[in-house]
C-alpha positions as a printed NumPy array, in Angstrom:
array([[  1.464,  -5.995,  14.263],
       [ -0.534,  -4.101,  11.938],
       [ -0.046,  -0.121,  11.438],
       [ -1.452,   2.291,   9.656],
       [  0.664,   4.194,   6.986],
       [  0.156,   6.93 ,   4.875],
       [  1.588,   5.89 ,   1.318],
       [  1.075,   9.16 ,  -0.527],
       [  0.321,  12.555,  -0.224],
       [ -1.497,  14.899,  -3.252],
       [ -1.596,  18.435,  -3.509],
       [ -4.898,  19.456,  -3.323],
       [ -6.544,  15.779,  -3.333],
       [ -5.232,  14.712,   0.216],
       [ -3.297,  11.833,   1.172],
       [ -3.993,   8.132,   1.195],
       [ -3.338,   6.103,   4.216],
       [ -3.933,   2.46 ,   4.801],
       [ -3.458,  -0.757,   7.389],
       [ -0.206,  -2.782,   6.735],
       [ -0.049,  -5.926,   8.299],
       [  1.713,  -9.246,   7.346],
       [ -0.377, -12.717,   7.137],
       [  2.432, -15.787,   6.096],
       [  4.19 , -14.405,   2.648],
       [  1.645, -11.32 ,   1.93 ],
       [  1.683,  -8.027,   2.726],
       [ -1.998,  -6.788,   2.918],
       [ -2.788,  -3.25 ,   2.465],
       [ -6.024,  -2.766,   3.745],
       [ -9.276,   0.145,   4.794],
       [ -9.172,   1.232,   0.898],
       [-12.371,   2.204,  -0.632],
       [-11.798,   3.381,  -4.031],
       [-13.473,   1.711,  -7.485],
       [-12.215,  -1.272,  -8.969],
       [-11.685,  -2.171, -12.589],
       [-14.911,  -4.455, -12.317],
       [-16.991,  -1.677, -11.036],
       [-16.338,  -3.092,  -7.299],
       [-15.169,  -1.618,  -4.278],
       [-11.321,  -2.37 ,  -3.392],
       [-10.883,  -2.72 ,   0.465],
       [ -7.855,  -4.778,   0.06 ],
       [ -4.882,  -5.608,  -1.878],
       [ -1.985,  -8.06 ,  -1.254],
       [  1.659,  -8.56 ,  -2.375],
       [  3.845, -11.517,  -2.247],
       [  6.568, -10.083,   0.554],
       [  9.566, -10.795,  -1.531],
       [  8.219,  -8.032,  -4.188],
       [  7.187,  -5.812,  -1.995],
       [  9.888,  -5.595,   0.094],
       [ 12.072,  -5.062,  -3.168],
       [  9.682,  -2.026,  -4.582],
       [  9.902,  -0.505,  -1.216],
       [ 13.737,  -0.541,  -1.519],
       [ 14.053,   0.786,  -4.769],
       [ 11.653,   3.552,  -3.971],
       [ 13.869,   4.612,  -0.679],
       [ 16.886,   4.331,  -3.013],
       [ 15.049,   6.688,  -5.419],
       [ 14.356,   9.111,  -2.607],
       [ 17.513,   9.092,  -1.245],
       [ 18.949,  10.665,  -4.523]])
């Protein structure tokens, strides 16, 4: 089921929070709307689950310390 999640908070510049859902072996992260490197608008990005699931380990790991 998707959710919404806020991934990051900035002093001063807000936070950014987006849609999580799963679709087969991708997580999709998705209601972005910032500029891409072609001059584009990103909406959505997706992971292979294996990686992402690793990265989000290591980063509770990190703020566990």
């Amino acid at each position: 089921m998707p959710r919404t999640v806020e991934v990051a908070a900035g002093a001063g510049v807000g936070g950014l929070a987006v849609r999580v859902r799963l679709r087969g072996e991708a997580v999709i992260w998705s209601g972005l709307m910032f500029p891409g490197l072609g001059g584009g608008v990103v909406g959505e990005v997706r992971f292979r689950v294996g990686r992402y699931l690793g990265e989000v380990e290591l980063a509770y790991a990190a703020a566990l310390k």
